[in-house]
Wavefront OBJ file of the C-alpha trace (Angstrom):
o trace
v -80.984 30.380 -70.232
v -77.545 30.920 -69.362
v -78.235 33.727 -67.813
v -80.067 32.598 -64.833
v -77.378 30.642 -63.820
v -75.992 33.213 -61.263
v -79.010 34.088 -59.766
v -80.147 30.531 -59.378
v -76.593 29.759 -57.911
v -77.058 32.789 -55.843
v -80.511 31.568 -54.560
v -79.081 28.263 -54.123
v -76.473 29.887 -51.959
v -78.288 32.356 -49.888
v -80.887 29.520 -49.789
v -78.799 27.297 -48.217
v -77.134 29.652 -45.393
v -80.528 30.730 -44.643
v -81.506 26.648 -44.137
v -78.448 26.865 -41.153
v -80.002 29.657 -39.877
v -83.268 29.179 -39.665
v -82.283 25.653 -38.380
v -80.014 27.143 -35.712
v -82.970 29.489 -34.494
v -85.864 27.313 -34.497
v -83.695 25.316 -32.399
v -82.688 28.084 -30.039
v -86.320 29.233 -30.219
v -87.003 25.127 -28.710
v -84.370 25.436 -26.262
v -85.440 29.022 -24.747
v -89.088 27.063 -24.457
v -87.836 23.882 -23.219
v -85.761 26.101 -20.437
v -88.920 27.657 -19.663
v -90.874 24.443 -19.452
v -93.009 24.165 -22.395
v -93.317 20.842 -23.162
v -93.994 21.600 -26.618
v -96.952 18.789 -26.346
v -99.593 19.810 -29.127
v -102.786 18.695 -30.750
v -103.379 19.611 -34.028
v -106.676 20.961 -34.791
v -108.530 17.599 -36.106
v -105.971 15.491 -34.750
v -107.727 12.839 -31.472
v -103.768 12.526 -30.158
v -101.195 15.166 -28.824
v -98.217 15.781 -31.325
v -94.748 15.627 -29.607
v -92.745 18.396 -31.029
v -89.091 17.717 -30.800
v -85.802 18.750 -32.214
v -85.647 16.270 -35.477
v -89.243 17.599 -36.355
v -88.398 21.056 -35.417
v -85.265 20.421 -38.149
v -87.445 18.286 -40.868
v -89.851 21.018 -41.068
v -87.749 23.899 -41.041
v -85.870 22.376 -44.153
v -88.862 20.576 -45.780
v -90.803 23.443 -46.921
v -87.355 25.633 -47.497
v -86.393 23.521 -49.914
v -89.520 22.888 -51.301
v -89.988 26.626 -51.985
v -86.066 26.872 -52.990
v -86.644 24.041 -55.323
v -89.284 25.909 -57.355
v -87.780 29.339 -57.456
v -84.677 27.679 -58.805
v -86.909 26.500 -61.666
v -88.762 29.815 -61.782
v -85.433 31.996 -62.415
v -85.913 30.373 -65.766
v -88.942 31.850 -66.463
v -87.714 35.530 -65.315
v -88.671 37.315 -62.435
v -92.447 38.010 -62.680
v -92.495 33.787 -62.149
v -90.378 34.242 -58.820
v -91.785 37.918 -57.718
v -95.406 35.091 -57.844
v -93.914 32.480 -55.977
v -92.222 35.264 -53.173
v -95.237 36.101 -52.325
v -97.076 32.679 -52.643
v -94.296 31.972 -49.856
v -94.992 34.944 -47.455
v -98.948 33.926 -48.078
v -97.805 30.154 -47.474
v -95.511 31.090 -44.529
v -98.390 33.703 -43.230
v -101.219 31.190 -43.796
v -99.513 28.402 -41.810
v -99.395 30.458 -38.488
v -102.737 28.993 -38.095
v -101.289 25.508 -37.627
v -99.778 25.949 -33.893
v -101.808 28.503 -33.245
v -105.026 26.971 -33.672
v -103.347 23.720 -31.863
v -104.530 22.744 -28.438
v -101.050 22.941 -26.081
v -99.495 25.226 -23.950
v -99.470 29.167 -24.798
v -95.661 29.443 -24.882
v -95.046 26.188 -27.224
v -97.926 27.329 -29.677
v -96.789 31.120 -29.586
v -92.857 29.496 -29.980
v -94.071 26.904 -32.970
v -95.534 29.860 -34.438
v -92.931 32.074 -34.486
v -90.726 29.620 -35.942
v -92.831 29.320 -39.295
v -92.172 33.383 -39.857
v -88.062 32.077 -39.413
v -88.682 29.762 -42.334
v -90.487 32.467 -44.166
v -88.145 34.279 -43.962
v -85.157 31.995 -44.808
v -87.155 31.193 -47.846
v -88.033 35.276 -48.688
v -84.163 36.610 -48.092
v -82.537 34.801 -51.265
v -85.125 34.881 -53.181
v -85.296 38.671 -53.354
v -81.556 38.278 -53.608
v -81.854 36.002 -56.557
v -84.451 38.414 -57.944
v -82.473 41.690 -57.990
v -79.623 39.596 -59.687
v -82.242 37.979 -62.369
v -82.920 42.040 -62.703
v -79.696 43.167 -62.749
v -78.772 40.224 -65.320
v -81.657 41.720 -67.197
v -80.801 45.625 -67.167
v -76.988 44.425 -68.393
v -78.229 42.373 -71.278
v -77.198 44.176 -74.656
v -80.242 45.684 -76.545
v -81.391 44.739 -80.234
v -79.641 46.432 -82.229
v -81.785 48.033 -84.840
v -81.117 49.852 -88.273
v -80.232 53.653 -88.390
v -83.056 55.454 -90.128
v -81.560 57.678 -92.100
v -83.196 61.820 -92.397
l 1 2 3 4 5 6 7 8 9 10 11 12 13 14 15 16 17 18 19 20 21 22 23 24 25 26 27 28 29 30 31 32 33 34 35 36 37 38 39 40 41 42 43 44 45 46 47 48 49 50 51 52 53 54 55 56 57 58 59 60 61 62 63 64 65 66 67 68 69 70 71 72 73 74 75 76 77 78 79 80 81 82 83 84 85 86 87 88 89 90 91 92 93 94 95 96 97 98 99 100 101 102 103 104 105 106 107 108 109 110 111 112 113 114 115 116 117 118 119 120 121 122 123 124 125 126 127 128 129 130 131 132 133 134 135 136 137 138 139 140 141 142 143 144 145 146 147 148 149 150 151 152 153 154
């Protein structure tokens, strides 16, 4: 067990710069749509009322599902890296699938297209440490000393 230690610190790491950053550009990605006058004024599909989407939701679900996802590959290293090679690309299907959301919204064009965009930034925040923390569960692997086995002697 020991030796997923680095590559969940690493994940943990990575994981948490890429929270910042994805924060920082789903934020930007508001701003730019505010500045063009999106009011970023949506109804869900199902939903009777409009959804006002504003910076502290923008933030909550940028880190909500990152650390969600985060959370589980941490516990996953554990396992090896078949576990977190499944849950990668449960993420990019998650991230993928959930393009529907704003998309599917009723709203303005630019605030759906911009809401949308910003679930591939947290798909990405989530996908860039955990293929970090991957190659250094592999890596850990590769370096681990082999059984050592009896000389057969001819």
């Amino acid at each position: 067990m020991s030796e997923s230690r680095p590559a969940t610190s690493l994940l943990l790491r990575i994981g948490a710069l890429g929270g910042v950053i994805a924060v920082a550009a789903n934020l930007a990605l508001y701003g730019l749509g505010r500045a063009t006058g999106a009011s970023f004024l949506v109804t869900p599909v199902g939903a009777e009322a409009a959804l006002p989407v504003g910076p502290a939701m923008i933030v909550a679900w940028s880190l909500v599902p990152l650390v969600l996802g985060l959370g589980a590959t941490a516990l996953a290293i554990r396992r090896g890296t078949t576990a977190v090679a499944v849950l990668q690309v449960l993420g990019v299907v998650v991230a993928l699938g959930s393009l529907a959301l704003p998309l599917l919204a009723d709203g303005e064009l630019t605030a759906r297209l911009l809401l949308a965009t910003m679930h591939v930034v947290v798909g990405a925040a989530y996908v860039a440490p955990v293929q970090r923390a991957r190659a250094a569960l592999s890596a850990q692997a590769g370096a681990q000393p082999e059984a050592v086995t009896p000389a057969h002697s001819t």
